[in-house]
TORLO-37221 format. One record per residue: x, y, z of N, C-alpha, C in turn. Coordinates in steps of 0.2 Angstrom, whole numbers, plus 2048, in hexadecimal, padded with zeros to 3 digits. Layout:
// residues N
XYZXYZXYZ ...
This chain:
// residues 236
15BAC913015FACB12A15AACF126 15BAD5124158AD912115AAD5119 151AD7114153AD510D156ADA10A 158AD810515EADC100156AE00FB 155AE70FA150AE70F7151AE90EF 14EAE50E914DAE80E4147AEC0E0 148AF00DF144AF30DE141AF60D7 13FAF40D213EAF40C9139AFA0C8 138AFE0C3134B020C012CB010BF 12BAFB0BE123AF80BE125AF00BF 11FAED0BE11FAE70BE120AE30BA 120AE50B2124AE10AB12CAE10AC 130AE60B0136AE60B1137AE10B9 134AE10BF133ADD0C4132AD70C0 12EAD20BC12FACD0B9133AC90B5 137AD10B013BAD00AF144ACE0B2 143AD00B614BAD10BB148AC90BF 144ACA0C2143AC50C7143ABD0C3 141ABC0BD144AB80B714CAB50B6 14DABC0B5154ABC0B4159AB80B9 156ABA0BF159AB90C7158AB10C7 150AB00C714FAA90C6155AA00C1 154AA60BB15BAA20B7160AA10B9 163AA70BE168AA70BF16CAA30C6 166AA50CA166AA00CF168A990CC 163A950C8160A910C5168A8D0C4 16CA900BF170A8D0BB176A8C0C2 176A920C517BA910CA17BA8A0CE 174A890D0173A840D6175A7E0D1 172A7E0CC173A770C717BA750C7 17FA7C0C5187A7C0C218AA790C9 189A7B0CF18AA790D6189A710D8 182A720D717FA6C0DB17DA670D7 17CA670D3179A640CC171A640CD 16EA680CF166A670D1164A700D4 15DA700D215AA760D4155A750D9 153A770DF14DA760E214DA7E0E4 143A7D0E2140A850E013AA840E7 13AA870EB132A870EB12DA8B0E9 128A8C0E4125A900E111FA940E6 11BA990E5117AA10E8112A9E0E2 10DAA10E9106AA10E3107AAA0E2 101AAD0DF102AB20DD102AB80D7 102AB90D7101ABD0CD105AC10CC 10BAC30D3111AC50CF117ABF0CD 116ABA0D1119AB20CF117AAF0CC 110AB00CA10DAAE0C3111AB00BC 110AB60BF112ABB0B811BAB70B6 11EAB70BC126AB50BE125AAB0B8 122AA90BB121AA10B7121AA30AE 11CAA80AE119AAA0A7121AA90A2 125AB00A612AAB20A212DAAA09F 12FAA70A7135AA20A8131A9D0A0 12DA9C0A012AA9909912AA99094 12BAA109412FAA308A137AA408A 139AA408513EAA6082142AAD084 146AAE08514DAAA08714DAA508E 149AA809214BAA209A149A9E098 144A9B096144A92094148A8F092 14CA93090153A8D08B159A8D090 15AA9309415FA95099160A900A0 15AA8C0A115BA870A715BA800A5 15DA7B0A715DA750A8157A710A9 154A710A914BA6E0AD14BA6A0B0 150A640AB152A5E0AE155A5D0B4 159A620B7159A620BF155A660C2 150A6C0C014DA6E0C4146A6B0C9 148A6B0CF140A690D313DA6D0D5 136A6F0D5131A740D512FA700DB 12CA750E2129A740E8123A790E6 120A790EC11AA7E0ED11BA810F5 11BA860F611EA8C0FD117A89102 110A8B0FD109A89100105A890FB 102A850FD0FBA830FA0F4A820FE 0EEA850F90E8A840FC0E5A7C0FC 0E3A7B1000E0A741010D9A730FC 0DCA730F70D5A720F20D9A6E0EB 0D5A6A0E60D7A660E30DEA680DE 0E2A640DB0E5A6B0D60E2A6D0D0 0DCA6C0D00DBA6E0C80D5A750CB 0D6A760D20D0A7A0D30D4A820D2 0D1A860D00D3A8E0CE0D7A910D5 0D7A8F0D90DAA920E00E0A8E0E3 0E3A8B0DE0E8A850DE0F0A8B0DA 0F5A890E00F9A8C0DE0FCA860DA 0FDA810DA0FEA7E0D60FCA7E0CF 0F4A7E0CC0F0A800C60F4A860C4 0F5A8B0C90F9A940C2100A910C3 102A8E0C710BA8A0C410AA890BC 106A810C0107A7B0B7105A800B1 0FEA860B20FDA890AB101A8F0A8 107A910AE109A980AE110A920AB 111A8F0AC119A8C0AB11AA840AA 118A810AE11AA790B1116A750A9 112A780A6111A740A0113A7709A 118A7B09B11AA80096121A7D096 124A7909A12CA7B09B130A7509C 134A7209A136A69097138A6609F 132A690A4136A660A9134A5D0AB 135A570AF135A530AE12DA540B3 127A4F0B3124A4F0B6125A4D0BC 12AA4A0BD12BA470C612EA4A0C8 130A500C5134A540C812FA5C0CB 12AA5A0CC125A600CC121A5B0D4 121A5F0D8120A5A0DF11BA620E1 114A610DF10FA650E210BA620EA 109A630EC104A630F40FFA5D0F1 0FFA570F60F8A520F20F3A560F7 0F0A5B0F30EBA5E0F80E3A5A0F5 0E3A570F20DDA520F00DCA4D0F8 0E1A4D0FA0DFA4A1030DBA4E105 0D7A4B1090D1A4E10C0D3A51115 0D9A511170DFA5311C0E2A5811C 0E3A5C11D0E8A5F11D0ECA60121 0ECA5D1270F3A5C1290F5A54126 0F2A511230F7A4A11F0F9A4E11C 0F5A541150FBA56111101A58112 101A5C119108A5D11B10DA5A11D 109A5411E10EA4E120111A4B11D 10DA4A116110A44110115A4C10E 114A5410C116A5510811DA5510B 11EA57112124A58115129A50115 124A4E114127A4511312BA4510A 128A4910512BA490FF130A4F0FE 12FA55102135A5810213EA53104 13BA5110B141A4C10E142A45107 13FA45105142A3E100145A420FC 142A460F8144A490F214CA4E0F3 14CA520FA151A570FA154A540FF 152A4D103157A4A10815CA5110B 158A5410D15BA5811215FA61110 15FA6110B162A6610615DA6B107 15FA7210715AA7A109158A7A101 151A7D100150A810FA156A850FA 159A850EF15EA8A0EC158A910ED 155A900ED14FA960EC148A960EE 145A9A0F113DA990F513BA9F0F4 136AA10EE133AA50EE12BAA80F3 12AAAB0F3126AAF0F6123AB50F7 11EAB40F5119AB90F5115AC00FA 114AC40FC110AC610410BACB102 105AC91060FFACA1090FEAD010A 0F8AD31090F8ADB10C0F8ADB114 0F7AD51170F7AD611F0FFAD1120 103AD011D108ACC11F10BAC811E 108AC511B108ABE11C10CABC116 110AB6117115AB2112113AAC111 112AA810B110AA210910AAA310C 109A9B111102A9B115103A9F11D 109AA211E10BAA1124107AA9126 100AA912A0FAAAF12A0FBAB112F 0F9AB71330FBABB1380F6AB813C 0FAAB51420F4AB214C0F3AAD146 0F6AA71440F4AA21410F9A9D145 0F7A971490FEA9214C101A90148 102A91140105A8F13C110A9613F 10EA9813F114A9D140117A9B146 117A9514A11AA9315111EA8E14E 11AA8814911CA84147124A82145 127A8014812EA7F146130A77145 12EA7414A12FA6C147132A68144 12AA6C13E12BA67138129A6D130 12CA6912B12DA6E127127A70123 120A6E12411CA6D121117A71128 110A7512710BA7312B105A77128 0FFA7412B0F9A771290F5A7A12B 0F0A7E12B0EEA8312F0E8A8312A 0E4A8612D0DEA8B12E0DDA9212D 0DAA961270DBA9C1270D4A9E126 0D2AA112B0CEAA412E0C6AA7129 0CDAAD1270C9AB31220C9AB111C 0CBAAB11B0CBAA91130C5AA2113 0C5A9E11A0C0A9711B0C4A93116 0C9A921180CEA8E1140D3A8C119 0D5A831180DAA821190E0A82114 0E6A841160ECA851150F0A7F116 0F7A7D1110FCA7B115104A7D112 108A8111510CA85116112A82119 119A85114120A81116120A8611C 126A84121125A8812812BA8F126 12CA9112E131A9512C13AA9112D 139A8D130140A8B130141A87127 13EA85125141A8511E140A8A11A 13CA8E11913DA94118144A99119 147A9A11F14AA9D120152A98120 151A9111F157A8C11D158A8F116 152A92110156A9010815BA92109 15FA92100164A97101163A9D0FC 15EA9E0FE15AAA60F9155AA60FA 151AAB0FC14AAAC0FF147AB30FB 142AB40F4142AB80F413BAB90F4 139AC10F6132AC40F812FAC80F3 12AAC50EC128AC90E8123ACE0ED 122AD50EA11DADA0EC11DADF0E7 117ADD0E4115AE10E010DAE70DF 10DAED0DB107AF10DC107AF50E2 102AF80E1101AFF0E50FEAFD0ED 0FBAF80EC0F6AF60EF0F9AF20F6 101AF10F4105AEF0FA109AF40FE 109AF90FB10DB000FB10DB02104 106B01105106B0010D108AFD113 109AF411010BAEF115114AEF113 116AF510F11CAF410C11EAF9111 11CAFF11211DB0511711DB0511C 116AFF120117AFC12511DAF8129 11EAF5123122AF012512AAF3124 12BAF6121131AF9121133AFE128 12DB02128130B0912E12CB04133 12CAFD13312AAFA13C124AFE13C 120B0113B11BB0413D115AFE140 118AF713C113AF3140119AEB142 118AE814511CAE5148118ADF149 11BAD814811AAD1149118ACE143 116AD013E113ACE137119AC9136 114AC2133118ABE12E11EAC112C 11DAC2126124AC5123129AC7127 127ACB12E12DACE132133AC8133 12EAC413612FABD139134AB9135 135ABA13013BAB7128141AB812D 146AB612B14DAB412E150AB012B 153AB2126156AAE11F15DAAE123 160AA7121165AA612216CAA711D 169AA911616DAAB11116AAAF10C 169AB0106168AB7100161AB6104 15FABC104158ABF106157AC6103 152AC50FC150ACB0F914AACC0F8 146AD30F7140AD70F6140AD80F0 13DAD50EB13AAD70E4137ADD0E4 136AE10E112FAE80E4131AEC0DB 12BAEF0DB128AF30D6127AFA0D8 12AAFE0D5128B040DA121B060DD 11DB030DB115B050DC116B000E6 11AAFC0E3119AFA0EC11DAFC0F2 123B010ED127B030F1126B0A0F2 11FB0E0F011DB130F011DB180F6 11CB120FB11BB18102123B15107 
């Protein structure tokens, strides 16, 4: 399934719209189902995207009280450490926004494992969402590909099992643990921020197939599947 792609003038307008999107997902899943399940991106254009959702008007526009917050992937380092997508969540939003604390289900990546953390984490997805698809899974991509923790020649991309796995990532001397693709491509909205110039390439590539097999290619969304983009990333 090819994404639907949007495309904004810079990236105050990209934060902007993708805000918008996010409320409106938000209010829809809650009016439906009485509950929101989010997985959140690390990242600085989903940084910027938390930032918004924390001021006025979208703060007052969602619910919080049913909203559940996941994390897509996480570095296996404490959360208070600086390379923690959890720490830019809770500063960018989670401490900013009335949502309930039990309601915020980060990676215990203070385990010294990292395949326990995927273990227990895919253990608290099944309790909490008892089998229900993320309303929304955001996502981020890599100048070589890559989606959440899911890296290129990484055995994490075979993974299908189980919802949850951890890996090893080479070029960073870092382990990872990363939701797989079949949850990923269960949510019911799957969206790909890209932003800056600095992507313009892996967007070119990836678009005219110039290069083939990358993560990203690999997505196969079973329902809304969109490309957030700035024109700086949609340049070539």
């Amino acid at each position: 399934m090819k994404a639907e792609q949007k495309i904004l003038p810079d990236s105050a307008s990209l934060i902007n719209a993708a805000a918008e999107h996010f409320v409106a997902t938000a209010r829809a899943a809650i009016a439906k189902r009485g509950v929101f399940y989010v997985a959140l991106a690390g990242g600085s254009t989903p940084k910027g995207l938390y930032q918004k959702l924390a001021t006025s008007p979208f703060i007052e526009q969602i619910d919080w009280s049913r909203v559940h917050l996941f994390f897509g992937d996480e570095r296996c380092v404490p959360p208070t450490h600086d390379d923690s997508n959890f720490k830019m969540a809770r500063q960018a939003m989670i401490d900013l926004v009335p949502i309930p604390a039990e309601n915020v289900h980060r990676m215990p990546t203070e385990s010294n494992e990292p395949a326990d953390v995927a273990v227990r984490y895919a253990e608290t997805m099944r309790e909490v969402m008892n089998g229900a698809p993320f309303d929304l899974l955001l996502l981020g991509l890599g100048p070589d590909g890559h989606i959440a923790s899911l890296f290129p020649e990484t055995p994490a991309l075979d993974v299908t099992e189980t919802l949850t796995t951890s890996l090893y990532v080479e070029k960073f001397d870092s382990w990872r643990v990363t939701m797989t693709y079949p949850v990923i491509n269960a949510a019911r909205q799957v969206i790909v921020f890209i932003a800056g110039e600095a992507k313009a390439e892996i967007v070119r590539d990836i678009t005219t197939d110039a290069v083939k097999g990358l993560p990203v290619q690999r997505l196969a969304p079973q329902n809304d599947y969109y490309w957030f983009m700035d024109k700086a990333a949609a340049g070539q």
